[in-house]
N, C-alpha and C positions, 0 to 999 in steps of 0.2 A: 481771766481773759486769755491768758497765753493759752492753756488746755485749747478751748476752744478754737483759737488762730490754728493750732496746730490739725485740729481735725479740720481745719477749712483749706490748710495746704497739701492733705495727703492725697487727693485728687491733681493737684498738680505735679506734686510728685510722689508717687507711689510709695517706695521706701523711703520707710523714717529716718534711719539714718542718713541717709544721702539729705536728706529734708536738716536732718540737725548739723549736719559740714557745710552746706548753702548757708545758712540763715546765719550761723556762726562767721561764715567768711562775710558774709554781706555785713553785719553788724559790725564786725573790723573794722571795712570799708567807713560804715558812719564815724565810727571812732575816730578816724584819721583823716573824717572832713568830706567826705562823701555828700554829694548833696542828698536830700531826701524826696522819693517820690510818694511820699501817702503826708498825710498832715501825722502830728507826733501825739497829739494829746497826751501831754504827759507820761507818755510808756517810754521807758527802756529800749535800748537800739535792739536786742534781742526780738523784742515783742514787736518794735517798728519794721526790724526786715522779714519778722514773719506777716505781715499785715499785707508787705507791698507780694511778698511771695504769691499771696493769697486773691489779693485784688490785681495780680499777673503784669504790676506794675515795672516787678524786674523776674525776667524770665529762668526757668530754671537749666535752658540751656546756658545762656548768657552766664549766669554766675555759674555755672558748673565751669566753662571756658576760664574765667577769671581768677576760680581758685585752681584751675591747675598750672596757668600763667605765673600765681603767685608761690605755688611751690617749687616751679622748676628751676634749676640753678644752670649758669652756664660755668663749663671745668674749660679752661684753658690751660690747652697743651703746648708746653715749651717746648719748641725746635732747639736741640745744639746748634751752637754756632759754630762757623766753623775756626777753626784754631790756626788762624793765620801769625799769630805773637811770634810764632818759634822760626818761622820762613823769614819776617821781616829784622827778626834778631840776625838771625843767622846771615840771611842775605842769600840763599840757595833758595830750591825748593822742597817740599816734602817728600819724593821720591830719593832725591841722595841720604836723606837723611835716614830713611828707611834701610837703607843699602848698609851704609855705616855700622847702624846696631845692629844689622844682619851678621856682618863681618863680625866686629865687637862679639860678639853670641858665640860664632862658629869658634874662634878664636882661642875663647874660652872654655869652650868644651874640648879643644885639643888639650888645651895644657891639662887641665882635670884628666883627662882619660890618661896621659903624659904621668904627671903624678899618680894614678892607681897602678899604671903599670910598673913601676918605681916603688911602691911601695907594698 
């Protein structure tokens, strides 16, 4: 029976493959409580969402929508925070503190240059 569902939805949808990722996602759907629009007679969710494919009971745009819904993931992008810890430590703001290890840096590449010349 399946063969033949299958040659009854290739007019709905052209490629077969695209016809076997449908019916595949639609049958998940059953799996997981879907209600059904064809009666079941005893077939398999497979055989069942090629039936409804067929008698255009669920549409092949509609389920093409729904398995791309269902594979798309959303990526959430972390913003830094910003690093307020060291201002409310300190009790300044981030500008002096900048300045500081600016100093601190310059500082210490005199004495370096200091000691090469010396040694």
């Amino acid at each position: 029976m399946a063969r033949v569902t299958v040659e009854d939805c290739v007019d709905k949808v052209p490629n077969r493959f695209e016809l076997v990722m449908l019916a595949a996602h639609r049958a998940r759907e059953i799996s997981s409580g879907s209600s059904l629009s064809v009666e079941r007679d005893n077939d398999k969710n497979p055989v069942v969402s090629l039936r409804e494919i067929a008698d255009e009971t669920q549409t092949a745009g509609e389920l093409r929508e729904r398995l791309i819904e269902s594979n798309q993931t959303q990526i959430e992008v972390d913003l830094p925070e910003d690093d307020s810890m060291a201002v409310l430590m300190g009790g300044g703001n981030d500008n002096d503190r900048a300045e500081d290890d600016e100093m601190s840096e310059e500082k210490l590449l005199r004495a370096l240059m200091a000691a090469q010349d010396k040694g």
